[in-house]
C-alpha positions as CSV (number, residue, x, y, z in Angstrom):
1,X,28.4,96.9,-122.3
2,X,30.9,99.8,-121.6
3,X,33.8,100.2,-119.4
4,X,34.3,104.0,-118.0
5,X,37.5,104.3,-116.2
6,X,38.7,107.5,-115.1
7,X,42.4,108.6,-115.2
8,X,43.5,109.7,-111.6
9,X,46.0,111.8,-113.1
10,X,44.5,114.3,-115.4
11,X,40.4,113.4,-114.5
12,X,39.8,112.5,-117.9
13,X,37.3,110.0,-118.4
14,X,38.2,107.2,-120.8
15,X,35.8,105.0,-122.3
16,X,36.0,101.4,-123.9
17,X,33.2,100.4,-125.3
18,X,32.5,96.3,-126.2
19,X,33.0,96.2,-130.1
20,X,29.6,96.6,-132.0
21,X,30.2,93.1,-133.4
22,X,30.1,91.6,-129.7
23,X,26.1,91.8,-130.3
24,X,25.5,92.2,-133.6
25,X,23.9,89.1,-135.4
26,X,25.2,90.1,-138.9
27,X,28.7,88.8,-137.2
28,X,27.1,85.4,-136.0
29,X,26.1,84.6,-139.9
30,X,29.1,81.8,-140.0
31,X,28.9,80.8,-136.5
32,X,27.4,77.6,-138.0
33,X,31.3,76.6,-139.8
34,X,33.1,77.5,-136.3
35,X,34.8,74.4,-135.3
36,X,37.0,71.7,-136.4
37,X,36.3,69.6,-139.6
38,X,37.5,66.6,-141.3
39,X,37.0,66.9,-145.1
40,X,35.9,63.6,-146.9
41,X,35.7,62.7,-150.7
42,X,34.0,59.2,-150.7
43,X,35.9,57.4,-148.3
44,X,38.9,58.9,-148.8
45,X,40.2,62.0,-146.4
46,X,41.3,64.8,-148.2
47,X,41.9,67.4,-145.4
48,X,41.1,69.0,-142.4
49,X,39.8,72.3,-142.0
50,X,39.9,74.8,-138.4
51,X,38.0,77.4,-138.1
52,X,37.8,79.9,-135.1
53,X,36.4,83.4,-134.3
54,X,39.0,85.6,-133.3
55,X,39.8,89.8,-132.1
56,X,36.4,89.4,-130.0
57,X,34.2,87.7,-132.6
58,X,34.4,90.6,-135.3
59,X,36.5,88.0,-137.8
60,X,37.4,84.7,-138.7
61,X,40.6,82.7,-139.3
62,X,40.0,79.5,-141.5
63,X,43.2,77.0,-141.4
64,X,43.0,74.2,-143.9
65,X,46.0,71.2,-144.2
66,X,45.1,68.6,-147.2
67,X,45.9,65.3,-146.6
68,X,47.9,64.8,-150.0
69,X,50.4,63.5,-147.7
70,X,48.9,60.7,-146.2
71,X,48.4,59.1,-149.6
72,X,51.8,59.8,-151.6
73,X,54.3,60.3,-149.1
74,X,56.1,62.4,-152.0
75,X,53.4,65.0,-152.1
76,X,54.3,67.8,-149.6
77,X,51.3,68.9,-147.1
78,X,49.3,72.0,-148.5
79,X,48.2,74.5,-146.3
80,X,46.1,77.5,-146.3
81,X,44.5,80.2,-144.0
82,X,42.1,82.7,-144.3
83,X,41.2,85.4,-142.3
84,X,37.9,87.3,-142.8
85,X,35.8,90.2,-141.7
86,X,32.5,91.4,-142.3
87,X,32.3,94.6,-144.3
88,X,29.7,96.6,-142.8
89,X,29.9,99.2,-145.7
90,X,29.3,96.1,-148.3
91,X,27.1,94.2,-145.9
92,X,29.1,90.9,-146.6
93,X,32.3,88.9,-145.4
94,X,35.1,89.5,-147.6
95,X,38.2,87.2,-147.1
96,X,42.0,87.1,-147.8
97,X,43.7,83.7,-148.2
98,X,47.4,82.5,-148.8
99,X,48.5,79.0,-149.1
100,X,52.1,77.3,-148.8
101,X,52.1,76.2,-152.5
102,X,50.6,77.1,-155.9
């Protein structure tokens, strides 16, 4: 779907397209992980995990939080996000990550 607007000014027309990854299914691959998760080892919580689509569904944000802290009140929380994007060149996600602690 595009959007033609035209400038009243100068008559130029402007146009803004929908991003290609609005409706391409190569961007829908981790639509399946979108939501928010509670992350279990046995019976014990170790975490929770978010993740969302975001910039129009052409990338993802991934916000972990362990649950260290619920179990030793003397372990700080750890966090991490990850954004990623699908590389059209590569034909694959590629992701950057940075968490509060080592």
């Amino acid at each position: 779907m595009s959007l033609v607007m035209l400038h009243p000014s100068t008559s130029v027309m402007v146009r803004q397209a929908t991003p290609a990854c609005a409706d391409d299914p190569l961007f829908a691959a981790l639509d399946f992980w979108v939501g928010g998760w509670s992350v279990w080892s046995g019976d014990q919580q170790v975490g929770t995990n978010r993740i969302a689509k975001i910039l129009e569904g052409c990338a993802i944000v991934e916000e972990w939080r362990s649950a260290a802290r619920f179990v030793d009140t003397r372990t700080p929380e750890r966090r991490e996000m990850s954004f990623l994007r699908f590389d059209l060149r590569r034909t694959s996600w590629r992701g950057h990550a940075r968490r509060n602690r080592r």
